[in-house]
N, C-alpha and C positions, 0 to 999 in steps of 0.2 A: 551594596554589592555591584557586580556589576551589570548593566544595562541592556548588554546586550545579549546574556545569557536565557533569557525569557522566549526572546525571538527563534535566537538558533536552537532552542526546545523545542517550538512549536515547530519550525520548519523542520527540521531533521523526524518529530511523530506526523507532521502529515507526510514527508514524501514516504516512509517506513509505510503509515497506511495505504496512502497510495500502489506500492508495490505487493501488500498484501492484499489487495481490493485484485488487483492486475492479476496475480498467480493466478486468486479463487477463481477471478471468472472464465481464465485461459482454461483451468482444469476444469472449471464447468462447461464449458463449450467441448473440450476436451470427451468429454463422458459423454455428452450427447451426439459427437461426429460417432464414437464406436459403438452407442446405442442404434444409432443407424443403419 
C-alpha cells in the first residue's frame, strides 16, 4: 500500500487531538472565569 498513508493518519489524529485538548481546556478555563 501506500507509504505515506500511515503518517498523514497520525498527523491529521494528533492535530484532531490537539484541537480537542485546545476546546476542553478553553471551556475549562471558560467555567472557571464565570465561577468567579
Amino acid at each position: 500500500s501506500d507509504p505515506w498513508l500511515p503518517s498523514m493518519k497520525i498527523e491529521f489524529i494528533a492535530s484532531v487531538s490537539s484541537i480537542y485538548s485546545a476546546r476542553k481546556v478553553s471551556r475549562e478555563e471558560g467555567k472557571e472565569a464565570f465561577l468567579k
